[in-house]
C-alpha positions as CSV (number, residue, x, y, z in Angstrom):
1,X,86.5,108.4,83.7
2,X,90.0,107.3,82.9
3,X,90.8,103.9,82.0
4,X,94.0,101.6,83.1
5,X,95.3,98.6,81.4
6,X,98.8,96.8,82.8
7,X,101.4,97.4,80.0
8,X,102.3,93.8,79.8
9,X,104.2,93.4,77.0
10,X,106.2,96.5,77.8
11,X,107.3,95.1,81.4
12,X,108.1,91.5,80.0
13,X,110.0,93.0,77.3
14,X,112.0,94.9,80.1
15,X,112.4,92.0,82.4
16,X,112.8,89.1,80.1
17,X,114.2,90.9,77.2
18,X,116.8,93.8,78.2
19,X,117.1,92.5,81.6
20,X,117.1,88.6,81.7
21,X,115.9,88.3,85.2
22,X,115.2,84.4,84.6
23,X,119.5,84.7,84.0
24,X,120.4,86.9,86.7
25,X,117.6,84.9,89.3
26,X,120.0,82.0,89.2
27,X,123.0,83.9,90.7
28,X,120.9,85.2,93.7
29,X,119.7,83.2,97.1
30,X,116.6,81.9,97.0
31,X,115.8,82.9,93.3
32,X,116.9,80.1,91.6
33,X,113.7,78.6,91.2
34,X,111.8,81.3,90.0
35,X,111.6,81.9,86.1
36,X,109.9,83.8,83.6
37,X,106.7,81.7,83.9
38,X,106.0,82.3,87.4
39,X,106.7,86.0,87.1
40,X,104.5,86.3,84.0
41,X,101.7,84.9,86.6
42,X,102.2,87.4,89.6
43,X,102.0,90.4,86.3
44,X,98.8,88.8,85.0
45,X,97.2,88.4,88.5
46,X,98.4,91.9,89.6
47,X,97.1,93.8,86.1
48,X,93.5,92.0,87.1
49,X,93.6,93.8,90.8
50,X,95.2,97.0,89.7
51,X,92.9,97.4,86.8
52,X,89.5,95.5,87.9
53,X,89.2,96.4,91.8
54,X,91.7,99.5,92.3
55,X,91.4,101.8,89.6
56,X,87.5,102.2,89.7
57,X,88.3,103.5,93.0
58,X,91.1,106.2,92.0
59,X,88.5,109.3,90.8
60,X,85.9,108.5,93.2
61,X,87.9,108.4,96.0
62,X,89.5,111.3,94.8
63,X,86.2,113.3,95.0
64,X,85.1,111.6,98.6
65,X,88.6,112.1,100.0
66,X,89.0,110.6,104.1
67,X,87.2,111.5,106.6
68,X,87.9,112.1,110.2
69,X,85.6,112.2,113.7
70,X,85.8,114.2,116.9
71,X,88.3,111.0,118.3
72,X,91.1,111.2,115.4
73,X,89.7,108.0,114.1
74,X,89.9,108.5,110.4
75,X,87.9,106.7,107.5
76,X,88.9,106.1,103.8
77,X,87.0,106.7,100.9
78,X,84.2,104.0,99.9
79,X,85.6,101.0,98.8
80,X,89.2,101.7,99.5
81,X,88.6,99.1,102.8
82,X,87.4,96.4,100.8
83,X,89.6,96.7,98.1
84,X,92.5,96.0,100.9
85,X,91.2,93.2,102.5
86,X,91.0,91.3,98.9
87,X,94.7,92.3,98.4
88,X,95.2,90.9,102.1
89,X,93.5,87.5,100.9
90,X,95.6,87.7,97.9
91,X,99.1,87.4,99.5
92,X,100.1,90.7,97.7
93,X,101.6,91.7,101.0
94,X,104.0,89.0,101.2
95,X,105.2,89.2,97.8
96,X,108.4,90.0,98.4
97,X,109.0,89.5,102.0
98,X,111.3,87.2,103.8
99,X,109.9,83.5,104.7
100,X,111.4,83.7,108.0
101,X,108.6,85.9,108.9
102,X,105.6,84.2,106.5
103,X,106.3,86.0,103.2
104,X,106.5,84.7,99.6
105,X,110.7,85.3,99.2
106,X,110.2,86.8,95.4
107,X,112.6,89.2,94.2
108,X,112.2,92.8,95.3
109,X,111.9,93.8,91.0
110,X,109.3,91.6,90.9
111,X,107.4,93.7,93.8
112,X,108.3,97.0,91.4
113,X,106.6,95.9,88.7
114,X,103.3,95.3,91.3
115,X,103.7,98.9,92.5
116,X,103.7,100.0,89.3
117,X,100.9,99.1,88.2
118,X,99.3,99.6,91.7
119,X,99.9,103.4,91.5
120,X,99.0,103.3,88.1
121,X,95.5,102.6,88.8
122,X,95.3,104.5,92.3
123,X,98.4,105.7,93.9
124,X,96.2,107.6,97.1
125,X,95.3,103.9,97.8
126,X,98.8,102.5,96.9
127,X,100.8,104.5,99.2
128,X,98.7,102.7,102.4
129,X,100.4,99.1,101.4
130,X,103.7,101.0,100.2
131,X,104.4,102.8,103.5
132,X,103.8,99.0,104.7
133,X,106.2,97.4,103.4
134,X,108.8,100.5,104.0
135,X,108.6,99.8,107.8
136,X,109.2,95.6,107.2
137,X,112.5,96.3,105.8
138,X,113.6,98.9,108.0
139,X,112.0,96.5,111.1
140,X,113.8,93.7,109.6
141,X,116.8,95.3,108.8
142,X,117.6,96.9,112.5
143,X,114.5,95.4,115.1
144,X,115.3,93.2,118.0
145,X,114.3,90.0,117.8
146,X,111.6,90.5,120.0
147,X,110.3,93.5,117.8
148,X,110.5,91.6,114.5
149,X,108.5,88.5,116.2
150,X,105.7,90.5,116.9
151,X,105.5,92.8,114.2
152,X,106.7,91.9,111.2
153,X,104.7,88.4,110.6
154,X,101.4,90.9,111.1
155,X,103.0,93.2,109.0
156,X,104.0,90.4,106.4
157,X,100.6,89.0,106.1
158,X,99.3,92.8,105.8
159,X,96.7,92.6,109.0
160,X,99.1,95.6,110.3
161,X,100.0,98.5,108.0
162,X,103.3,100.9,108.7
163,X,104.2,104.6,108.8
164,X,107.1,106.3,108.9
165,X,106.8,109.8,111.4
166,X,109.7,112.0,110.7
167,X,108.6,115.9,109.9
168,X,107.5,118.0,112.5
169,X,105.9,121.8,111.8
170,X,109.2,123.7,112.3
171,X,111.3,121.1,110.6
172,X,111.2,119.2,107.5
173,X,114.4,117.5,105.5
174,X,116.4,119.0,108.4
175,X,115.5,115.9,110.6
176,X,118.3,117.7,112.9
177,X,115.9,120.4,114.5
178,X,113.1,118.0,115.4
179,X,112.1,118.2,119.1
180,X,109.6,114.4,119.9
181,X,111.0,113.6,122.8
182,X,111.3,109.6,124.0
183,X,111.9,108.9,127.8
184,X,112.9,105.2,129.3
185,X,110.7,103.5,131.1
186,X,111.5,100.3,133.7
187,X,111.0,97.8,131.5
188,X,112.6,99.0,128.8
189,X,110.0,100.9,126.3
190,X,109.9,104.4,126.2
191,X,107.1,107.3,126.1
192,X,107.7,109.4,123.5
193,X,105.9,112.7,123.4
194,X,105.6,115.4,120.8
195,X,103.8,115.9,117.3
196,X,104.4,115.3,113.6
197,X,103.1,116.3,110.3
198,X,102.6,115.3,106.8
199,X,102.4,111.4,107.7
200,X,101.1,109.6,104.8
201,X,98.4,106.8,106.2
202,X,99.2,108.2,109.4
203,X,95.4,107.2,110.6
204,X,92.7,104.9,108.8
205,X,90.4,101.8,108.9
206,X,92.1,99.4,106.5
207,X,94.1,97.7,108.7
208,X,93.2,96.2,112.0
209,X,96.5,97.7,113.7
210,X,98.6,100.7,112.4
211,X,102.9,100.3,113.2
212,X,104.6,104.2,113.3
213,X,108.6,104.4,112.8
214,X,109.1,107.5,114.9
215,X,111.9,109.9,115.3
216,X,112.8,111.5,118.7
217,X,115.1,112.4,121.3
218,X,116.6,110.6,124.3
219,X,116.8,112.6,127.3
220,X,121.2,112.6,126.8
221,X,120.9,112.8,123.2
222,X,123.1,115.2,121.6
223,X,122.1,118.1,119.3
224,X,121.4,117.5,115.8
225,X,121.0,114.3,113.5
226,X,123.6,112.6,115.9
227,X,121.2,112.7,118.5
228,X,118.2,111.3,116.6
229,X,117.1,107.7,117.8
230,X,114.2,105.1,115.9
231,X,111.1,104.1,117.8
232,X,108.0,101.4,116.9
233,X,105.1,103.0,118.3
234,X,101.8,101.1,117.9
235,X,98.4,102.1,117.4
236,X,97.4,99.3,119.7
237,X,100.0,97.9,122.4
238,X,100.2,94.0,121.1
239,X,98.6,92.1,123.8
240,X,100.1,89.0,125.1
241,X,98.8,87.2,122.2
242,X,100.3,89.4,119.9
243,X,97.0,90.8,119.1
244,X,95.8,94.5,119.2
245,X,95.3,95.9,122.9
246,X,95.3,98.8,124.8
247,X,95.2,102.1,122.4
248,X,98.1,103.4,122.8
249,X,98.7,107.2,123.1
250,X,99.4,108.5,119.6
251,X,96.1,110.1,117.9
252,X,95.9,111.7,114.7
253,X,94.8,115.4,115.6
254,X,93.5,116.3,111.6
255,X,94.0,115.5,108.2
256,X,95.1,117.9,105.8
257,X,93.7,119.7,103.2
258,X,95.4,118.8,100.2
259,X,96.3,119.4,96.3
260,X,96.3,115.3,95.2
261,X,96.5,112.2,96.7
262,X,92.8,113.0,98.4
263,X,92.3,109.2,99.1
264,X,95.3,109.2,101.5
265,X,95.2,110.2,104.5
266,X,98.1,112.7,105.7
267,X,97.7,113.5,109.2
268,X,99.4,115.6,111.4
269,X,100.1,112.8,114.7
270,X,100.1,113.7,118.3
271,X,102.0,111.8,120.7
272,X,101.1,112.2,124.2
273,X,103.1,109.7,126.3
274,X,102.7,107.4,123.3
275,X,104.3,103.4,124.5
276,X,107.0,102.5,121.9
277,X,110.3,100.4,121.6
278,X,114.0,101.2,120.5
279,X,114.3,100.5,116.9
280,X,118.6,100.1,116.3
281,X,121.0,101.8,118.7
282,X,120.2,104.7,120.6
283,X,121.3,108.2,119.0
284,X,121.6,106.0,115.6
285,X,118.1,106.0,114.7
286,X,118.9,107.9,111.0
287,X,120.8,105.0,109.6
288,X,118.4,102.7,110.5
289,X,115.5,104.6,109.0
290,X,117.3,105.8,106.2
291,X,116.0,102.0,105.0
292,X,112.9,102.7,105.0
293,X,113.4,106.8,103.3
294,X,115.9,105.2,100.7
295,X,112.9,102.7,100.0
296,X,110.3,105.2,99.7
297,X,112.4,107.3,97.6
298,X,112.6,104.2,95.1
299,X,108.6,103.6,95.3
300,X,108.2,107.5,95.0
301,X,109.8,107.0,91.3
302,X,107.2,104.1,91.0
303,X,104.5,106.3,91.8
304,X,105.5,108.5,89.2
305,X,106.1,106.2,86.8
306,X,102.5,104.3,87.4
307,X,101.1,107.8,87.2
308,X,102.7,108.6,83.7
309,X,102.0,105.0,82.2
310,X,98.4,105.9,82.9
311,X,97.9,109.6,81.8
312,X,99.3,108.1,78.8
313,X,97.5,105.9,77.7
314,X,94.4,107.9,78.5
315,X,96.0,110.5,76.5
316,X,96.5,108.2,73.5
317,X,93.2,106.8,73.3
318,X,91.3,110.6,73.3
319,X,93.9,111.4,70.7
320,X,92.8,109.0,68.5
321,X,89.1,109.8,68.7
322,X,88.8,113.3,69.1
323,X,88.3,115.0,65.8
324,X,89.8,118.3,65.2
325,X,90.7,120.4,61.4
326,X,92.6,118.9,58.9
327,X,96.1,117.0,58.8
328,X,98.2,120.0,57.0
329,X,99.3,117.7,54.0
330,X,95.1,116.7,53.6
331,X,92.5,115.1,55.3
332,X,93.2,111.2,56.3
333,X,89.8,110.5,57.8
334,X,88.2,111.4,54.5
335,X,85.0,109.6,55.6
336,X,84.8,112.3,58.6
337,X,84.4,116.2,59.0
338,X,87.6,116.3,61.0
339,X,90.8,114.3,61.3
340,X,91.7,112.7,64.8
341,X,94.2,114.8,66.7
342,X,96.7,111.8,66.6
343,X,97.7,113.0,63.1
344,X,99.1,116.4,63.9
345,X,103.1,116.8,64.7
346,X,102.6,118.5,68.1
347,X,99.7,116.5,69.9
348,X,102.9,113.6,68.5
349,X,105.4,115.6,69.8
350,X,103.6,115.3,73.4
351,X,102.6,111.9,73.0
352,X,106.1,110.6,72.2
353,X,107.0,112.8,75.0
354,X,105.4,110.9,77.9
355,X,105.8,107.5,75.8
356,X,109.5,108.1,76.1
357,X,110.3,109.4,79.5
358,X,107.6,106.5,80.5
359,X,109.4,103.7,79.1
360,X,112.7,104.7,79.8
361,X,111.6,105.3,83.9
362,X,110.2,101.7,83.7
363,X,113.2,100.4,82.6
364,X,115.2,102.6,84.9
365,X,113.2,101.5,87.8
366,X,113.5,97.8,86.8
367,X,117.0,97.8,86.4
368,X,117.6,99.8,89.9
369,X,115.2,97.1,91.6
370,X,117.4,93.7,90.1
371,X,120.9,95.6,91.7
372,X,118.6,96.0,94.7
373,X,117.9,92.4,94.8
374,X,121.6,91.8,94.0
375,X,122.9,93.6,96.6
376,X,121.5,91.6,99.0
377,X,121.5,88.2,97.6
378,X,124.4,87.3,95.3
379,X,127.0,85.2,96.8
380,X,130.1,87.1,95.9
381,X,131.0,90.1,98.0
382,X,132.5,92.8,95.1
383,X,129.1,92.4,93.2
384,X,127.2,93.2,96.0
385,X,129.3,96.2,96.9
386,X,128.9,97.4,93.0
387,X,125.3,96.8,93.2
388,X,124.9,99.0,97.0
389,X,127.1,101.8,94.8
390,X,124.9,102.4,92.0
391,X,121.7,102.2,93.8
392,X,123.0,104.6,96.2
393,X,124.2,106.9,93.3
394,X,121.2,106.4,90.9
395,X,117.9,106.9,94.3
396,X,118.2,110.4,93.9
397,X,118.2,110.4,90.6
398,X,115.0,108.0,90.5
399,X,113.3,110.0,93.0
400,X,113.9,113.4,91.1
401,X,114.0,112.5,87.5
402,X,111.6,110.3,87.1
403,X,109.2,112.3,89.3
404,X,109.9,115.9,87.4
405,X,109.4,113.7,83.9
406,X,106.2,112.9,85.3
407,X,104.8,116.0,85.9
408,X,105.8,117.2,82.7
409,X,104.3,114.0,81.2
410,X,101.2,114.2,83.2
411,X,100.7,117.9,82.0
412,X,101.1,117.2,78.4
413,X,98.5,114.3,78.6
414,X,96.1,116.6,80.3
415,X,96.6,119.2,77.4
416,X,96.3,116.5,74.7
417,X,92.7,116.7,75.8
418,X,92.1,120.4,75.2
419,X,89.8,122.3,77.6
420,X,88.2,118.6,78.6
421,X,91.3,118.0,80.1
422,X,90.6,120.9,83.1
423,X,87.5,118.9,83.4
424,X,87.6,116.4,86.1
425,X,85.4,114.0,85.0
426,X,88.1,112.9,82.8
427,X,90.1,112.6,85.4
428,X,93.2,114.1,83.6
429,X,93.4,117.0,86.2
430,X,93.9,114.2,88.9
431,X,96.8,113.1,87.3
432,X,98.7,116.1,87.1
433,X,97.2,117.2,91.1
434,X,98.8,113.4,92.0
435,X,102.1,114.1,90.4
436,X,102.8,116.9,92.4
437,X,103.6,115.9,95.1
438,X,106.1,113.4,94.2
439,X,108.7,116.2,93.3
440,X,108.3,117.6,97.1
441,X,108.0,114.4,99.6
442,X,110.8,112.2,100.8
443,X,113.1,114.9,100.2
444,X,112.2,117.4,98.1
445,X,113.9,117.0,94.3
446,X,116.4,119.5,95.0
447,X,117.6,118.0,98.3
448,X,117.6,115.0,95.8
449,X,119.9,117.3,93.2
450,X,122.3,118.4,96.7
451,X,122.7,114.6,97.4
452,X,124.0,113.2,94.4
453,X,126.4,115.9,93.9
454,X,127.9,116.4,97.2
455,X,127.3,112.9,98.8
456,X,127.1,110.8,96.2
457,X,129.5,112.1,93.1
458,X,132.2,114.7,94.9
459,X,131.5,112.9,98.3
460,X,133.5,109.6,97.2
461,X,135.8,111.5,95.2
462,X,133.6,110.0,91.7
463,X,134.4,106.2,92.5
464,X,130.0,105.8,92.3
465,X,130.3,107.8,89.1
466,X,132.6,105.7,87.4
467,X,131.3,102.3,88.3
468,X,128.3,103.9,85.8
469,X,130.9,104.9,83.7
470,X,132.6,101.6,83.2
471,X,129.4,100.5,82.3
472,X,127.9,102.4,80.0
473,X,132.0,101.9,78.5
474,X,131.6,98.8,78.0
475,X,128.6,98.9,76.3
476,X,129.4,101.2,74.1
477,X,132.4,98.9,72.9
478,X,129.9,95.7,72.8
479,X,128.1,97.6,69.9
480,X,131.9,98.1,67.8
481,X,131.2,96.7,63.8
482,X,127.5,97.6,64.3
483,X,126.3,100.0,62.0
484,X,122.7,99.6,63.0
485,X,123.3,100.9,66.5
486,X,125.2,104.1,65.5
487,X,122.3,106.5,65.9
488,X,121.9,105.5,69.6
489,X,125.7,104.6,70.3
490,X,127.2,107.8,68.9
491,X,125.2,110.1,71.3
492,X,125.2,107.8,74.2
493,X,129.3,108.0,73.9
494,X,129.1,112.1,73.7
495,X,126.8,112.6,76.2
496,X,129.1,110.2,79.0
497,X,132.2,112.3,78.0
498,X,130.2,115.3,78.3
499,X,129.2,114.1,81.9
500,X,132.4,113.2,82.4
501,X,134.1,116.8,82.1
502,X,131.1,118.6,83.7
503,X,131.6,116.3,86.9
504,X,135.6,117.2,86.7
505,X,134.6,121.1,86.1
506,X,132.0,121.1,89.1
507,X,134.3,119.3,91.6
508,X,137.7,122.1,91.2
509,X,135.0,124.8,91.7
510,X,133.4,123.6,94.4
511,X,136.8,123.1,95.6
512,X,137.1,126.2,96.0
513,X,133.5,127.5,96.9
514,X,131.4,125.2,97.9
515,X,127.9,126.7,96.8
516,X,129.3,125.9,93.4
517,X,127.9,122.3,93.9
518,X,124.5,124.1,94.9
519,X,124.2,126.2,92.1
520,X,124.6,123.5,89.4
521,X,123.4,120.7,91.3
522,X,119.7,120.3,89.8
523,X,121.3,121.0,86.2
524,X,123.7,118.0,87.1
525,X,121.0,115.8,87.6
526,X,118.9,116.4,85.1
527,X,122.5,116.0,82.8
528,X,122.8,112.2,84.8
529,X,119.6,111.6,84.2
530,X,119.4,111.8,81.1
531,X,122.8,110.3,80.7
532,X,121.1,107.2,82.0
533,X,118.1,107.4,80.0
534,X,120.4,107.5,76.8
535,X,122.3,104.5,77.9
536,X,118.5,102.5,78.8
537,X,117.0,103.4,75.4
538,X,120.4,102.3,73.6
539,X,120.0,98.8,75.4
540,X,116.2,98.4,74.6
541,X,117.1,99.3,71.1
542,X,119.7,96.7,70.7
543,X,117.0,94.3,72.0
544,X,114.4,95.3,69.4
545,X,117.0,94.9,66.7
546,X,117.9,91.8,67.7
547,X,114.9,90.2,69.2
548,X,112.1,91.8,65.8
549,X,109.9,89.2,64.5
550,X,107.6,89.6,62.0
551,X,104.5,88.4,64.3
552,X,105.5,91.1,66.6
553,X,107.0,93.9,64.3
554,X,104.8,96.7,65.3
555,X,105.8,96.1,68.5
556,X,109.6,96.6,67.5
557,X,109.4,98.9,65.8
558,X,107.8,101.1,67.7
559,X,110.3,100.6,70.8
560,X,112.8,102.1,68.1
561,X,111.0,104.7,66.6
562,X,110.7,106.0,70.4
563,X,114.0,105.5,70.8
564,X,115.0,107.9,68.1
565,X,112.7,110.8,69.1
566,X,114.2,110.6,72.2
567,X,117.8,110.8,71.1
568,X,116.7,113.8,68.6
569,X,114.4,115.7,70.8
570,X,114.8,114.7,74.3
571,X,118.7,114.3,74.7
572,X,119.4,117.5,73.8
573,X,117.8,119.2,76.8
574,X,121.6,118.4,78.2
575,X,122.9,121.0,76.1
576,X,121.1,123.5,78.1
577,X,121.6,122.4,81.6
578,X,125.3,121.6,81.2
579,X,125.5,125.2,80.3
580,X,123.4,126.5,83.2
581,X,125.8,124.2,85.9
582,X,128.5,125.7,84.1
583,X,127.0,129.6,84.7
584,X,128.4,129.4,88.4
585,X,126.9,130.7,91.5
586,X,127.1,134.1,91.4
587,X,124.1,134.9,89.2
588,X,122.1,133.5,91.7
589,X,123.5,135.2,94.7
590,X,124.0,138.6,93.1
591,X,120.7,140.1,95.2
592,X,120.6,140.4,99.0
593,X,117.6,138.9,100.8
594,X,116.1,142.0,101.0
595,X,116.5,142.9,97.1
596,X,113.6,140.0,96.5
């Protein structure tokens, strides 16, 4: 069975080190109070649950899967029940909601580092309190008052758990087509009618009360995403205590049969006259739950990067014990037939592989969640903006980069182990099933690829872009006089200009035809990506240069030794894909339909 311990000393390096959230807390609302003590406690107290009472429960829920009756009432695996209700007691829940409505007001990076090491140890029972905390910000964000009062302090404590119901069988990321259909009521709710797929926790027996953000149509709503308004729809209509009531007329009609994630339950929802309330304006409702699909784009890159941190470290324990031939400059294990697989270049290659893209997403995903919390916190008005502009630009790019690492990452881990690795008792194989599906849901990664380069780069004429630019800029001149940091300067500097002209090439062709921007747009990203990457790992090595100890050498030095296998062997991978996005579109529309 695979094994999960929190990496620690890896996330405080991140947030105390590189980031210096104890700093940055102080120029936030709220914050000030909270240093590097307390959030040392909440990763201590989280890396107990994740590792102690979650991820004994990942492979054998996994093989039990959910279970559902002749009524749509649907059942988790063994375990996963209890294992909710003690994060319930907990306060995990709360962590980083508002104490307007009975949470704990911590920092929303603080709440990443949580979820990563939630989905590191399960992420089929992760995405049940994920989903959850989705629907608070979107309810707190654009409910009534009267919504938020009775939903979100039930949501907050964790009693109530939230979905969000958006694809329907016909329709999936073109939310335009979808056909629910909400009509007014006299006093003021709506039934809303109609059926939707693939919704993750759609139906289980965690929570005592289940909270679905639904999409749907008013009877005068015009055609396509303009016409699209948000709805709360209950399991069970709040009584006039606020407790759970009547059952209300939305039913989970099956679960599907799926790849990964078996401990999930995705259900396809039927609403049949289902009771629910206006969430936001009416026609408006894909703004207002664009809240919730931005944040679930963001925890789909933590998924990925709780699912990588694990497969990793599993990987690099079996590396070191299974024996296998000789290192080719002579045996090291002399006192054994065989060497461990550790010492031979490739099984390193893959190794440093997933050690590197992991490290870097963690960072990336850190980073991302202190502009989040800037954005929304810090008194003056131009940071906030530049904080909303580079989280905007960079959630595709978590969503899709960090996810495609990840199944690359998760693959390699699972072939470190040889044919034991297709075996699922190791649970390797449920790794690589898991990570699957975080390329395709909440927009699939080339949607992701479209919307960075025609919303987000060419959309605002590359003002996002170059907010990045400045800053990777003026890193770059921070590290002048330094001969130390020339390894990881030099080809942070070539890669940005690179970038740079690509962007410049891509927007006068698409000028001109617009499926230029499609044809090069999941190059591009990889090309920012990796951009980014370059720019993380040069930070983290400035830090380990600066901050090495002897007590805590290894440590350092490690953190730069990764650093330089990924400028030599990752990086590069740009050179391709600039070339590709260069290729233009018509090698890829040279066939007819009918040709394939």
């Amino acid at each position: 069975m695979a094994d999960y311990r929190a990496p620690t000393r890896d996330m405080q390096f991140v947030l105390h080190e590189m980031l210096d959230v104890q700093t940055a807390f102080q120029q936030l609302q709220g914050c000030d109070e909270i240093d590097a003590d307390l959030v040392n406690q909440v990763l201590d107290e989280a890396a107990k649950f994740s590792s102690e009472v979650l991820a004994p429960l990942n492979q054998p829920g996994d093989a039990e899967g959910c279970h559902i009756d002749d009524a749509g009432n649907v059942t988790a695996p063994q375990g996963f029940r209890d294992a909710y209700q003690q994060y319930v007691e907990a306060g995990w829940p709360s962590l980083a909601c508002s104490p307007d409505f009975g949470g704990q007001g911590l920092p929303e990076i603080v709440n990443n580092v949580l979820y990563e090491m939630l989905n590191s140890a399960n992420q089929a029972w992760t995405m049940y309190p994920g989903l959850t905390h989705g629907a608070y910000a979107c309810l707190a964000a654009h409910g009534t008052e009267a919504v938020q009062q009775t939903y979100l302090p039930k949501i907050v404590e964790g009693t109530w758990t939230g979905t969000m119901c958006l694809t329907e069988s016909h329709c999936g990321t073109d939310l335009g087509l979808l056909r629910t259909k909400a009509e007014p009521n006299d006093d003021g709710s709506y039934r809303l009618s109609g059926s939707k797929i693939f919704i993750s926790s759609g139906e289980h027996d965690l929570a005592e009360n289940i909270v679905h953000l639904v999409l749907a149509r008013l009877p005068d709503a015009p055609a396509g995403t303009k016409g699209i308004s948000l709805f709360v729809v209950p399991k069970f209509l709040p009584d006039a205590d606020g407790n759970p009531g009547e059952r209300n007329g939305i039913r989970c009609g099956s679960i599907e049969h799926k790849m990964g994630i078996h401990g999930n339950a995705t259900c396809v929802m039927n609403l049949d006259d289902a009771k629910g309330w206006l969430v936001g304006e009416p026609h408006k409702g894909l703004p207002a739950m664009f809240v919730m699909m931005n944040g679930a784009r963001l925890g789909v890159g933590m998924q990925s990067l709780g699912l990588a941190e694990v497969a990793y470290q599993n990987a690099v324990t079996y590396a070191r014990d299974r024996l296998q031939m000789r290192a080719l400059s002579g045996p090291k294990a002399k006192d054994k037939p065989a060497d461990p697989i550790i010492v031979h270049p490739d099984v390193r290659r893959m190794l440093l592989t997933q050690r590197a893209y992991t490290e870097a997403a963690r960072a990336f995903c850190y980073w991302v969640g202190l502009m989040i919390d800037t954005e929304h916190r810090h008194g003056d008005e131009a940071t906030r903006k530049e904080c909303a502009d580079l989280v905007a630009l960079l959630t595709p790019v978590v969503k899709a980069f960090i996810t495609d690492n990840t199944f690359e990452t998760t693959n390699l881990a699972l072939q470190c182990y040889g044919g034991h690795g297709y075996i699922q008792e190791w649970g390797m194989e449920q790794f690589v099933r898991d990570a699957r599906i975080n390329m395709i849901y909440e927009g699939t990664n080339g949607i992701q690829a479209l919307d960075l380069i025609g919303r987000k780069v060419l959309g605002d004429g590359g003002a996002r872009l170059r907010r990045l630019g400045a800053i990777i800029e003026a890193f770059i001149k921070e590290q002048n006089g330094r001969d130390d940091m020339k390894e990881f300067v030099e080809p942070l500097a070539d890669i940005g200009g690179k970038l740079t002209k690509l962007t410049g090439e891509l927007g006068q062709k698409a000028m001109q035809n617009p499926e230029e921007a499609g044809a090069a747009s999941t190059d591009y990203l990889r090309v920012l990506g990796h951009t980014v990457y370059a720019y993380l790992w040069a930070r983290m090595a400035r830090v380990a240069l600066d901050n090495r100890t002897d007590a805590e050498a290894a440590f350092y030095d490690a953190k730069l030794a990764t650093a330089r296998f990924y400028f030599a062997r990752l990086l590069p991978e740009t050179a391709y894909h600039i070339r590709a996005a260069r290729s233009g579109v018509d090698n890829l529309m040279a066939l007819t339909a009918e040709q394939f």
